[in-house]
C-alpha positions in Angstrom: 4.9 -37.0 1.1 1.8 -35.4 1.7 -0.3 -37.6 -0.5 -3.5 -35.1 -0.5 -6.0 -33.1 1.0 -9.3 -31.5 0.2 -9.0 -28.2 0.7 -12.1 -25.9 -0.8 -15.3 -26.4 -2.0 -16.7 -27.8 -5.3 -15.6 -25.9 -8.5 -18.2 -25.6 -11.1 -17.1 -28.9 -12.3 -17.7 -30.6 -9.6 -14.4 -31.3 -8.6 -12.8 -30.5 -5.4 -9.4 -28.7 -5.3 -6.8 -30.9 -3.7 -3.2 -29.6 -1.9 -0.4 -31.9 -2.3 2.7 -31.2 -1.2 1.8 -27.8 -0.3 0.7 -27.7 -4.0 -2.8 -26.6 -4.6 -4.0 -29.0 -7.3 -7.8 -28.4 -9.8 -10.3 -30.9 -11.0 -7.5 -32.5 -13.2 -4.5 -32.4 -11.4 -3.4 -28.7 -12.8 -1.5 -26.7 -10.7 -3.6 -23.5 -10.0 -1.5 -20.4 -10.0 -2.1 -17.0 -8.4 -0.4 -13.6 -8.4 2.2 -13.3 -5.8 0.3 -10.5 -4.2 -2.7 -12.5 -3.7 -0.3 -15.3 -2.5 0.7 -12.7 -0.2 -2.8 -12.2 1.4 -3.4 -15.9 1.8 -0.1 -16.0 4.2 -1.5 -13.2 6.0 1.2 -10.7 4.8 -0.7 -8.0 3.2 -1.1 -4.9 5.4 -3.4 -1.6 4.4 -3.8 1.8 5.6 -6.1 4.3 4.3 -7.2 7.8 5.8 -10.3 10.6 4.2 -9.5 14.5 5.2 -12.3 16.5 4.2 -12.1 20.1 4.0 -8.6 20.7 2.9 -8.0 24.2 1.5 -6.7 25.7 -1.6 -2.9 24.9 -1.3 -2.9 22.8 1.8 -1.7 19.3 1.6 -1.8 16.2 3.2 1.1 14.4 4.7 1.3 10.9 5.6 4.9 9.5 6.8 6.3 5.9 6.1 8.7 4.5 8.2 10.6 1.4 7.7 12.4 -0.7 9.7 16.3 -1.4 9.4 16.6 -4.7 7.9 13.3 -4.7 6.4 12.2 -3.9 2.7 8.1 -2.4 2.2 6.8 -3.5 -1.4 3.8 -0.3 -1.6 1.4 0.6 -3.7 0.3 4.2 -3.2 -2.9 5.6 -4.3 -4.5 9.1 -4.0 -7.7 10.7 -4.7 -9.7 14.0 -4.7 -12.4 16.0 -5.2 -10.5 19.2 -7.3 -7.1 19.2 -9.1 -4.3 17.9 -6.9 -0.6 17.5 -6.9 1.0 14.2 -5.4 4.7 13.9 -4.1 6.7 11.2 -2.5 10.0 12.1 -0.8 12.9 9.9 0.6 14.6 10.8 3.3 12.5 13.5 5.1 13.8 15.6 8.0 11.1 14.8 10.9 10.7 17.1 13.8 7.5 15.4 15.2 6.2 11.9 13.6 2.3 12.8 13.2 -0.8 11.1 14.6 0.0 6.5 14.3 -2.2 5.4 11.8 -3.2 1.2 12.3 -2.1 -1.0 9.5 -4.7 -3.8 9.0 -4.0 -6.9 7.7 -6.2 -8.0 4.3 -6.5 -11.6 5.6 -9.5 -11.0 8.2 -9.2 -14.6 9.4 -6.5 -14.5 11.7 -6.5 -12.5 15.0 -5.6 -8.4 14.7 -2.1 -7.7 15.1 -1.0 -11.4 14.3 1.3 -11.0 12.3 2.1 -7.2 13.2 3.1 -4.8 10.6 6.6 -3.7 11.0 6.3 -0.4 9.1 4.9 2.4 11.0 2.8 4.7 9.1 1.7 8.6 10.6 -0.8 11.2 10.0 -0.1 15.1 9.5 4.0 14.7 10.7 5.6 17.9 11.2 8.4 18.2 8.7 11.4 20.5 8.4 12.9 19.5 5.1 11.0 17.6 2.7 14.2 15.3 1.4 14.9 14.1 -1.6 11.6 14.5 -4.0 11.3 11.1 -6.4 8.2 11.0 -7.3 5.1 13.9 -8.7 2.2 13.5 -10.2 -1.0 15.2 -11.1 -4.7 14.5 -9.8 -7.0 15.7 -12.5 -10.1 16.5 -10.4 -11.3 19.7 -12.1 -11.4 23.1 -10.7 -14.6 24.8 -9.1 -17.5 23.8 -10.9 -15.8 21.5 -13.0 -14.9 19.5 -11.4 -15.5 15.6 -11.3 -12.6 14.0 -8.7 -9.9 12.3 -9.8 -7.2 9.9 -8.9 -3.6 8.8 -9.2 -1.3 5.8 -8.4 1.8 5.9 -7.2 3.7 4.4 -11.0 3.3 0.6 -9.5 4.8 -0.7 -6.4 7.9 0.8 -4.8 10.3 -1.4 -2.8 10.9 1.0 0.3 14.4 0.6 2.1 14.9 1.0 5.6 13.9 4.6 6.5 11.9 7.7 6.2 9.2 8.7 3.2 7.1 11.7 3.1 3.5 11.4 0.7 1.9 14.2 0.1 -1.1 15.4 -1.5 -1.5 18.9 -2.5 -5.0 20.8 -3.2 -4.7 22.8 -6.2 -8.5 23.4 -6.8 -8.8 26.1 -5.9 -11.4 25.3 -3.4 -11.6 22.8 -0.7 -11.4 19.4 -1.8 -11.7 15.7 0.0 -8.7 13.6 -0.4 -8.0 10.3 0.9 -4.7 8.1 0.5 -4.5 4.3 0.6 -1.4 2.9 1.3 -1.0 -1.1 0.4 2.3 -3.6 1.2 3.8 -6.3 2.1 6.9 -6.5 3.8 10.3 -8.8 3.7 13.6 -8.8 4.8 16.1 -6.4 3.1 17.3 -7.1 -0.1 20.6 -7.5 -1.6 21.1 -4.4 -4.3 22.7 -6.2 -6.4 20.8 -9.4 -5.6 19.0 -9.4 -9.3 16.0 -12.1 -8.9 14.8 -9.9 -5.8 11.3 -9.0 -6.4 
């Protein structure tokens, strides 16, 4: 039995937190609890991607392509923004002709050494695309039009849990002038899941 160790600073009790038995313990012996995501970033799981295109036109989009792994699941948040109206799409299972510019995943815990642990989803800029797949997800950016408008942003409805395979994001300006988008991409990742397996998260 681990029988204790101080493992922060002070709290504003005075008090020192203390792990036991890989238990993180406050002033009085209460067990502190935290979200599983920010549990997540504390084991050094957490990986982020985020891209700014400036410039896009009326009616031209911006594509970003997910890939995972076989055996792997991606738990993603997705998150969109820009400058005029836009339209944002995910589709699963996209045909790819040419996977896009690699984009670098960075971890959210900046105390261990880049690339340790690597990402095992891929993620690419402006793929070339020859059927979109299977569309499971639209939404609209209310950004305003012309001189109206004041940006806006949109969220991909909560995390998705991503399967082995191909997604397509995009981001469509419908401002009718060009606009600044940018996507950020957020996950953490885990071995597949059983389907039917109901206490998967």
């Amino acid at each position: 039995m681990d029988l204790g160790r101080i493992v922060g600073p002070n709290n504003e009790d005075g008090h020192r937190p203390v792990l036991v038995d890989g238990e993180l313990l406050g002033a009085h012996g209460a067990l502190v609890v935290i979200g599983v995501e920010h549990y997540r970033i504390h084991q050094h799981q957490v990986f982020t991607v985020s891209a700014i295109s400036e410039g896009v036109v009326d009616d031209a989009s911006v594509e970003v392509l997910i890939r995972v792994p076989s055996g792997y699941d991606c738990h993603i948040d997705i998150t969109g923004t820009a400058s005029h109206d836009a339209f944002g799409y995910i589709f699963d299972t996209p045909t790819v002709t040419a996977d896009g510019t690699p984009l670098t995943p960075y971890n959210h815990s900046r105390n261990v050494p880049e690339g340790t642990p690597a990402s095992v989803v891929s993620v690419f800029n402006a793929p070339t695309i020859s059927d979109d797949g299977t569309e499971i997800f639209a939404t609209y950016l209310p950004g305003g039009q012309k001189n109206q408008a004041t940006g806006g942003s949109a969220a991909g409805a909560g995390e998705w849990n991503l399967h082995a395979g191909d997604y397509l994001l995009r981001f469509t300006n419908k401002g009718g002038q060009a606009a600044t988008m940018s996507m950020t991409l957020w996950w953490y990742e885990g071995l597949e899941e059983n389907p039917l397996d109901q206490g998967g998260g």
